[in-house]
N, C-alpha and C positions, 0 to 999 in steps of 0.2 A: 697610330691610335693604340690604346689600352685595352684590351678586353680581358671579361671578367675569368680566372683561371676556376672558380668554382659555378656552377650551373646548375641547380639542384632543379632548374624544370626540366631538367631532364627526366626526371621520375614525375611526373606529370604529364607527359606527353599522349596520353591517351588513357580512355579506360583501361585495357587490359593490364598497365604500365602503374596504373594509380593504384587496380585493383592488386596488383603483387605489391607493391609498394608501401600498402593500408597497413597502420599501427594498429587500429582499433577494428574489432569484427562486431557485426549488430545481427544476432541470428535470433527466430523466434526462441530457442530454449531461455533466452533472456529476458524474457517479458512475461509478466505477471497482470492479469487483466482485474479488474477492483469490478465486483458485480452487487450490484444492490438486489434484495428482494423484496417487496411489500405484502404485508400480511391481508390476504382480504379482496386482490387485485384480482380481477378474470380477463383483463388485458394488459400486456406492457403500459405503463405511464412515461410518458415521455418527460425528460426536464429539460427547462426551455432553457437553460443557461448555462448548458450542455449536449449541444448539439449532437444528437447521436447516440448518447446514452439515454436509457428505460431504468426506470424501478419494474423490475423483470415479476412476472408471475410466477407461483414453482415449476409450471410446465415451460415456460420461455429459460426459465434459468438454466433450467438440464440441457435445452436445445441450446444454448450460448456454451456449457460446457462442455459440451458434446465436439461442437466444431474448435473450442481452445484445442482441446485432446488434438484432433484431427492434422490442427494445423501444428502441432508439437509446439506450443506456449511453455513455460516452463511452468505456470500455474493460474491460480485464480483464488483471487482475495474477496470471501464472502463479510456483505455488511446487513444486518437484518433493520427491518424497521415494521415494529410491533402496531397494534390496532391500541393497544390499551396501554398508558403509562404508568408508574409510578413514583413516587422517590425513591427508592431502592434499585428501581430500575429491575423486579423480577421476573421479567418477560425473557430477559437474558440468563436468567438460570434454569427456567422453565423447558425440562427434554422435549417437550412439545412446540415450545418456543420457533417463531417464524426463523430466526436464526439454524438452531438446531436440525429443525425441519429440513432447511434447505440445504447443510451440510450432510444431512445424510441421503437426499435428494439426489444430489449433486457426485456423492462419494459414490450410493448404487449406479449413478451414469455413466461413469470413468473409472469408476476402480482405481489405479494405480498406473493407469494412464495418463493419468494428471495431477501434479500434486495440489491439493485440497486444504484453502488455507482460510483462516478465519479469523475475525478481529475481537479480540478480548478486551471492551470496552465500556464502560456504560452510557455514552453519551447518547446513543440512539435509543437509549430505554427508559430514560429517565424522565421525567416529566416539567425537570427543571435544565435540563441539556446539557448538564455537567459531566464529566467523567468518572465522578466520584459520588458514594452520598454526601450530604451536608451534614455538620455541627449543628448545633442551637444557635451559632451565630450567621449560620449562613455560608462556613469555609469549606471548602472540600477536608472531608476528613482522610488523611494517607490511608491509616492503620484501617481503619472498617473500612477502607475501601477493597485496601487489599484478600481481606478475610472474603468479597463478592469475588473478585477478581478468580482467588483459587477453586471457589466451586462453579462459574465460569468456564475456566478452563478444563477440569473436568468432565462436566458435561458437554463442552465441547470435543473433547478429542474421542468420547463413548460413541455421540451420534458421527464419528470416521473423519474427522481433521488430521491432516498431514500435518499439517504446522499450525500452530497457535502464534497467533502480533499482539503481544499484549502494548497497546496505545495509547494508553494513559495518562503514561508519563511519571504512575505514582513512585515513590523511593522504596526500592525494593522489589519490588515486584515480578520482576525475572525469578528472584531467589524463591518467593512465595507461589510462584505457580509452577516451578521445578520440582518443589518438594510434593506440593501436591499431585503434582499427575505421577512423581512415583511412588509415591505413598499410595495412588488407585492403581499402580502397575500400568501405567504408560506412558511405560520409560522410553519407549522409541517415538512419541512425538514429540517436535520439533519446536523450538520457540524463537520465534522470529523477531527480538525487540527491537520498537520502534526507540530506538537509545540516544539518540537526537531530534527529537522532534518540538519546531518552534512552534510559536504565536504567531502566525501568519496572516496577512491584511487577504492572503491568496488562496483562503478556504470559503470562500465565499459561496461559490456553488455547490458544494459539497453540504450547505446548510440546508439550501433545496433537496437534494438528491435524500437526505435522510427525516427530512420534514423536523427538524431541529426544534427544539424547546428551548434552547441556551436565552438564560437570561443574563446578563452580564458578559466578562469574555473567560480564558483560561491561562490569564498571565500570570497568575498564582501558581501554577505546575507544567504547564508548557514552557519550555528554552524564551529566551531574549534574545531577539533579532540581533541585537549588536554585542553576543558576545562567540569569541571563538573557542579559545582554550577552555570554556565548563563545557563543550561538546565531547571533546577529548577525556575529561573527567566522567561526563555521564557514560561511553562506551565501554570504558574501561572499569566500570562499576558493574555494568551488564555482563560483563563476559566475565567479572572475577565470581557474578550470581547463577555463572553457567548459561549464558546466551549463546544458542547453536549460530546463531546469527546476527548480523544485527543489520538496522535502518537509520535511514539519514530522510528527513521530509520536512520541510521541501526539498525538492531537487534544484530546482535551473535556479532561484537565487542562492541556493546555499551550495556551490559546486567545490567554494575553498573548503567549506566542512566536511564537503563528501572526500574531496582528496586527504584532508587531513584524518579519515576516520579510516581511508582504506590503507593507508601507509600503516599504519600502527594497528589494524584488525589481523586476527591470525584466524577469523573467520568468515564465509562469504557476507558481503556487503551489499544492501539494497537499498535504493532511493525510491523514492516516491513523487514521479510527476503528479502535483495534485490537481485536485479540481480548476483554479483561479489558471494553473499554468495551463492548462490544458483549453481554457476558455477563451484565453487570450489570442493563441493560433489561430480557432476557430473563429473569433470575431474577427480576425484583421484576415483571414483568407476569406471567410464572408463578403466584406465591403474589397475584395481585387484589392489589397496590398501587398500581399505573400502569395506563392504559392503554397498549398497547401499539403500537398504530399511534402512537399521536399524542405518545408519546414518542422514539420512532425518528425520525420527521415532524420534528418540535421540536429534538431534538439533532443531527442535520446542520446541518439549516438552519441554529445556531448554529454550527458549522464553517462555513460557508457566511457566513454574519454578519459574522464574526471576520475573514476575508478569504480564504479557498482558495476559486482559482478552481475545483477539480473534489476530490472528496473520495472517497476510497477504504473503502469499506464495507460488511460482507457482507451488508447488508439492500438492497442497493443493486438486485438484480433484482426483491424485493418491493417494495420502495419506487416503482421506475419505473412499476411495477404500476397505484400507487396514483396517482401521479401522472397516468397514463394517462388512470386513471379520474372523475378530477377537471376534466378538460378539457370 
């Protein structure tokens, strides 16, 4: 008989043999926990389509900061969601703003214990759900978009942001909130573009979580699911706009783009488990067909594989948990 001269389970034959043998490491400083706040709330709000996650109050949200810090998360990605809208959406430029508020909240609990990140957006503030203001005809406008966009960010990095995610997706926009935060002299914070980010059918619950007003969708300025190489195009536009960083979202269906953006990024990479992905584990570990740690465990790590240097995901304070506990 023949036997096989190569054996590669050999390096499988146990954990301690897997665990030397690991290509990919999944440690909390790689995870980024995404925290809603709602304006107005004297209790957590539970979303039901999102098991697990609260639209947090400002005192729940310090104490969720508090233990990211604790468990060494590598951050926390604030989203506000204002009591009153407008079309402009100026609840978001507002220093008082629920947003605002809760970054500075959040920055006196952790100080620099934690980095403190924030989404530069208007979708949660507008009263028509869009990312942008609208035209007279109803279009998202780029340019006045971006004119909110930079005093936005400003006022965001005043009340203690580490890093600004401007998520919009508008054309330019890295370059227009670069200028502005050093034009207000802050220059050391961080801007985190979302530089690929699609049209996804898998933001579904994320529409609950922000009590969403979108009328229509965002395939006007959001990426197209079936294209690859304009991902490559948009990163490379952010970074020549001065992107300290950039992002890839979705994650787990778009892993070819994350690989493609981390081969060719000369700066840290970040994906975004979103909502839809994150619901999906939860429903099928729900009804006993997965296990449920060890699919959460599994499907980072495969963001983590793919090539994001730190992954944004709302299991991420369970997870570190578990990581904790595995050491």
């Amino acid at each position: 008989m023949s036997f096989p001269a190569q054996r590669p389970r050999r390096l499988r034959t146990s954990p301690a043999m897997r665990r030397l043998t690991a290509e990919t490491s999944l440690e909390a400083r790689h995870l980024i926990l995404p925290a809603f706040v709602r304006e107005g709330l004297s209790e957590p709000n539970p979303i039901t389509s999102m098991p697990g996650v609260v639209q947090h109050t400002r005192d729940t949200l310090k104490a969720a900061a508090a233990e990211a810090a604790e468990l060494g998360l590598g951050g926390i990605m604030l989203f506000g969601i204002p009591e009153q809208r407008d079309a402009v959406g100026s609840a978001g430029m507002d220093p008082q703003g629920v947003l605002n508020q809760a970054i500075s909240d959040v920055r006196a609990e952790v100080g620099d214990d934690l980095i403190v990140m924030s989404d530069v957006c208007l979708d949660e503030f507008t009263d028509h759900g869009h990312c942008g203001v609208l035209d007279d005809a109803g279009r998202v406008d780029n340019d006045a978009t971006l004119e909110i966009y930079a005093e936005m960010a400003v006022q965001q990095a005043a009340a203690g942001a580490h890093v600004l995610g401007p998520s919009g997706m508008m054309d330019g926009q890295v370059a227009v909130i670069r200028q502005a935060l050093d034009a207000a002299g802050w220059t050391d914070t961080v801007v985190l573009a979302y530089a690929a980010k699609y049209a996804s059918a898998f933001y579904g619950p994320f529409r609950e979580a922000v009590d969403s007003q979108l009328k229509g969708d965002r395939r006007t300025y959001q990426m197209d699911a079936a294209n690859r190489r304009e991902a490559v195009r948009e990163v490379e536009l952010d970074l020549a706009e001065g992107a300290d960083m950039v992002m890839v979202k979705p994650a787990m269906s778009y892993l070819d783009i994350l690989s493609d953006v981390a081969a060719l990024s000369d700066v840290p990479v970040s994906a975004y488990q979103i909502s839809g992905e994150y619901a999906m584990i939860e429903a099928a570990a729900a009804n006993g067909w997965i296990d449920r740690r060890a699919a959460i465990t599994e499907s980072v790590l495969g963001i983590r594989r793919a090539g994001a240097d730190t992954v944004l995901t709302y299991a991420a304070t369970e997870l570190a948990g578990w990581l904790t506990e595995g050491k």
